[in-house]
LOPATOR-500440 format. One line per field, with one value per residue (C-alpha): residue in three letters; residue number from 1; x, y, z. Coordinates in nm, 2 decimals. Layout:
aa	[ALA ...]
i	[NUM ...]
px	[X ...]
py	[Y ...]
pz	[Z ...]
***
This chain:
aa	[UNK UNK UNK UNK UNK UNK UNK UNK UNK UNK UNK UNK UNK UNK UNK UNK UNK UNK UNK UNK UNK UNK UNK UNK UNK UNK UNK UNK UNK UNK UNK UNK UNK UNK UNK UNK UNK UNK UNK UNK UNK UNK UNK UNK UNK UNK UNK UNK UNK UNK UNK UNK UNK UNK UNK UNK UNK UNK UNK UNK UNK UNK UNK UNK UNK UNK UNK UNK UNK UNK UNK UNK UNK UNK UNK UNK UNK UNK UNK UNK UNK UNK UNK UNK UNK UNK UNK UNK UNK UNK UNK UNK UNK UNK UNK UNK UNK UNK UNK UNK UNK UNK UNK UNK UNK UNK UNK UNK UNK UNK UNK UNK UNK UNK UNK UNK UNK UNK UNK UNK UNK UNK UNK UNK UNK UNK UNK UNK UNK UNK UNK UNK UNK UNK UNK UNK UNK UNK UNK UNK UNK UNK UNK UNK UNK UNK UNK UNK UNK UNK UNK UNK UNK UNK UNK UNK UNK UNK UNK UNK UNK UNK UNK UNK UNK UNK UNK UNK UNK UNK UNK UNK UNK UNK UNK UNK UNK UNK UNK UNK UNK UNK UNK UNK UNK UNK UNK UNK UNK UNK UNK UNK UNK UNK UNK UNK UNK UNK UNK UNK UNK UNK UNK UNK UNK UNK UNK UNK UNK UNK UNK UNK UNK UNK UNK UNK UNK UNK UNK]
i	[1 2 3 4 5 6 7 8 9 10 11 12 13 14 15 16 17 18 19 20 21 22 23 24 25 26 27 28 29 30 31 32 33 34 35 36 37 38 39 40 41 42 43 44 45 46 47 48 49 50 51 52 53 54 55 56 57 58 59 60 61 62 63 64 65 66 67 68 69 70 71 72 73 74 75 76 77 78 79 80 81 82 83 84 85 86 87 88 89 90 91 92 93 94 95 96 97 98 99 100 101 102 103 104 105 106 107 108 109 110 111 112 113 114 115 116 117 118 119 120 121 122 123 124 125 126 127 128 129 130 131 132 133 134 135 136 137 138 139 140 141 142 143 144 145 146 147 148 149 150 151 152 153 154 155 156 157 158 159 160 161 162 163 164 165 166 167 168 169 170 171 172 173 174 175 176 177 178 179 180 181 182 183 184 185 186 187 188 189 190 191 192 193 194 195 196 197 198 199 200 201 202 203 204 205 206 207 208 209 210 211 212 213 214 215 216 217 218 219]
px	[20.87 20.60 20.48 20.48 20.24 20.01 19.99 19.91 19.65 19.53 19.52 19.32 19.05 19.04 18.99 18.71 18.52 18.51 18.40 18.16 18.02 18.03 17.78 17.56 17.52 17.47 17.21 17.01 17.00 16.86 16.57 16.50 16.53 16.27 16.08 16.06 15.98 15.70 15.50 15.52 15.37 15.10 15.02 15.04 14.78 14.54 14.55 14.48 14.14 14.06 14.09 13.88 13.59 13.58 13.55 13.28 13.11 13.08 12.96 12.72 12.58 12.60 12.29 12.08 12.05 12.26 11.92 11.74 11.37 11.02 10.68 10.44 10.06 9.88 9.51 9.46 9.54 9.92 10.27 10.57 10.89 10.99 11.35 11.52 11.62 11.98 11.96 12.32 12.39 12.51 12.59 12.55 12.25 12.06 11.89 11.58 11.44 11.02 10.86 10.85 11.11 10.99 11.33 11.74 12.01 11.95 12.07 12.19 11.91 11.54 11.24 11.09 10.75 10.58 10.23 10.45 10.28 10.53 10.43 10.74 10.93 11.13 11.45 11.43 11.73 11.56 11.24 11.34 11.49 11.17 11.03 11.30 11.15 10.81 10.66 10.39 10.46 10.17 10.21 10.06 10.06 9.94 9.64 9.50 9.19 9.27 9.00 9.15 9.45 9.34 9.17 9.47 9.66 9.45 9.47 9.85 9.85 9.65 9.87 10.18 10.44 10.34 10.43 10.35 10.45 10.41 10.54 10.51 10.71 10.52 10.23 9.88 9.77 9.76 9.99 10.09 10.39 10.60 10.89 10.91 10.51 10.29 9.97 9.75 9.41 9.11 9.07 9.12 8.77 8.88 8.84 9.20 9.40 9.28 9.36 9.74 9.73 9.67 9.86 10.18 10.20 10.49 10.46 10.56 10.75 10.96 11.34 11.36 11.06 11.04 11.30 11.18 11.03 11.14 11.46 11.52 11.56 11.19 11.25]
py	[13.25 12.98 13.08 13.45 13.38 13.17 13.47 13.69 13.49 13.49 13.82 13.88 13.61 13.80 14.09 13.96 13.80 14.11 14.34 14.07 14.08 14.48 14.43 14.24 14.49 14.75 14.54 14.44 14.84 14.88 14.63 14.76 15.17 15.05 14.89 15.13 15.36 15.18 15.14 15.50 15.58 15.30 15.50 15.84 15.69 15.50 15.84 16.08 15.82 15.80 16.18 16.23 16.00 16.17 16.52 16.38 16.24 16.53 16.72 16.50 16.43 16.80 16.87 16.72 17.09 16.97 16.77 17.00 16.96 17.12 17.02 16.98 16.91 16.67 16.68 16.39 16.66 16.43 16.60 16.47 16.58 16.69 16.55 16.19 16.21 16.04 15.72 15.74 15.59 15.89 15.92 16.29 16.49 16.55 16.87 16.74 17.03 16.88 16.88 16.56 16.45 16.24 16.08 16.15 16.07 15.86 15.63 15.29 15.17 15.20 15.25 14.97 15.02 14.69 14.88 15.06 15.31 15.55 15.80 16.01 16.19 15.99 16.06 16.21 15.95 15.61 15.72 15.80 15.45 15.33 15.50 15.39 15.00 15.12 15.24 15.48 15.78 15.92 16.20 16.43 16.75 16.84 17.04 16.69 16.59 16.24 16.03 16.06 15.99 15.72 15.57 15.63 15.41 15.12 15.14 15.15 14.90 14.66 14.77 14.66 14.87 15.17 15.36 15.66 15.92 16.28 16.59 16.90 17.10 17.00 17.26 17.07 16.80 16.55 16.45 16.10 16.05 15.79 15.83 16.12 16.20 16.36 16.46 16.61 16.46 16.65 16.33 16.03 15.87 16.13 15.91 16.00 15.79 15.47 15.62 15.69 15.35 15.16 15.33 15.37 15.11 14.90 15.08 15.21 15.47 15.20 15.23 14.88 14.68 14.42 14.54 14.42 14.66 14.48 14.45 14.80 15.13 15.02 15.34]
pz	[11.09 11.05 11.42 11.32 11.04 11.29 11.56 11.23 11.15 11.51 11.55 11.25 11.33 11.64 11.47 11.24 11.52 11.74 11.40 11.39 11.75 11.68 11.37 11.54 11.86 11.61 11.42 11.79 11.84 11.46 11.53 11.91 11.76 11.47 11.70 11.94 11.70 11.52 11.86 11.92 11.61 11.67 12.00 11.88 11.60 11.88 12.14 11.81 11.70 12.09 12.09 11.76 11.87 12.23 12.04 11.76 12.06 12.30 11.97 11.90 12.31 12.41 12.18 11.92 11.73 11.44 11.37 11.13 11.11 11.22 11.29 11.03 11.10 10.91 10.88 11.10 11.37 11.37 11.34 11.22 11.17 10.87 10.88 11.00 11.32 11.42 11.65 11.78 12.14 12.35 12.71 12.76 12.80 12.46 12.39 12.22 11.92 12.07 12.40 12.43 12.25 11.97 11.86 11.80 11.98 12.31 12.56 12.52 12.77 12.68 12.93 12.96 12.80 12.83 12.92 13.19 13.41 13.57 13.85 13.80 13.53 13.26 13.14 12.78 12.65 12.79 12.68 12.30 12.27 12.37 12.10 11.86 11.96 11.81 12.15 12.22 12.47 12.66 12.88 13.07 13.29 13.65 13.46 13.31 13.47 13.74 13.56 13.27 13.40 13.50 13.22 13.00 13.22 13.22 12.88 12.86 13.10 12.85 12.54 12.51 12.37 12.56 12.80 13.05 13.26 13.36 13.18 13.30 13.05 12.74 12.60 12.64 12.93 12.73 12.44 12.24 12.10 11.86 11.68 11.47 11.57 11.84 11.90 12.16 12.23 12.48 12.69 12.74 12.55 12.28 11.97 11.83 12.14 11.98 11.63 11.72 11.95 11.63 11.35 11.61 11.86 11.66 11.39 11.03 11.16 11.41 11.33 11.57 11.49 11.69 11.95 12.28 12.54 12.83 13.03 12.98 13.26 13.54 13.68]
***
């Protein structure tokens, strides 16, 4: 009788330990399911922000027209926009609301505009950086005069902070522009170059003062 009891007792020990083993396999599949689970809810979450920033970010490169703001002249013969412009870093072409553009949305790389003379036409996007870093934009069509051209970029040339290049889609021969203001002068010994020159080169207006103007976009 005594070894009846002992199988008995075997057989239940045997019985525990295998419930036991069974317990803790279903326990390992718990923690694997829940963990499972929580990383695909942390990827669901990542792909839905990747997917939200790509959307805000094609809204916001595919134009600048959500920008709202007009020209208003000043008596100086100046304009300047009447609203703030945005300074986001975009990859995607910007639809500038001026010819030039005189600020918004640009590229992460400025122009450099060290007293940089350019012969061809800028990008829009490097150049508005440049005028986010307090630079002065001079311009100017096929219709300006070559001696002028000329002595407006000796005088970039001798400025730093400037820059200048042609632009044949913008209204007059000539034109100046900063951030968030333009101006079109006759020539280049028109008295009002060396007016904008001073008030804008580096300044109130800069959103970056003190930004540098080198080590940017040469070309």
């Amino acid at each position: 009788m005594g070894s009846a009891k002992k199988k008995e007792s075997a057989a239940r020990q045997a019985r525990i330990a295998e419930m036991r083993r069974a317990e803790q396999a279903r326990e390992r599949r718990n923690r694997l399911l829940t963990i499972g689970a929580s990383v695909a809810v942390v990827a669901a979450l990542v792909v839905g922000a990747v997917v939200l920033v790509q959307s805000q970010d094609d809204d916001s490169t595919a134009s600048d027209s959500k920008t709202p703001g007009h020209w208003t002249m000043g008596k100086d013969g100046v304009k300047t926009w009447s609203a703030k412009l945005s300074q986001t870093h975009v990859t995607k072409t910007v639809k500038y609301p001026m010819t030039p553009p005189a600020g918004g949305d640009h590229n992460a790389v400025w122009q450099n505009c060290n007293g940089d003379v350019y012969t061809k036409a800028l990008d829009n996007m490097n150049a508005v950086h440049s005028l986010e870093h307090g630079a002065v934009w001079v311009t100017y069509t096929s219709k300006a005069k070559k001696a002028d051209v000329e002595a407006l970029a000796a005088k970039v040339k001798a400025t730093p902070y400037t820059l200048m290049s042609p632009y044949e889609d913008q209204a007059d021969p000539i034109m100046l522009t900063a951030w968030g203001h333009q101006r079109t002068v006759t020539s280049a010994s028109d008295p009002n170059v060396a007016k904008f020159f001073e008030k804008y080169v580096q300044g109130e207006q800069t959103p970056e003062k003190g930004a540098v103007c080198t080590g940017g976009k040469a070309q």
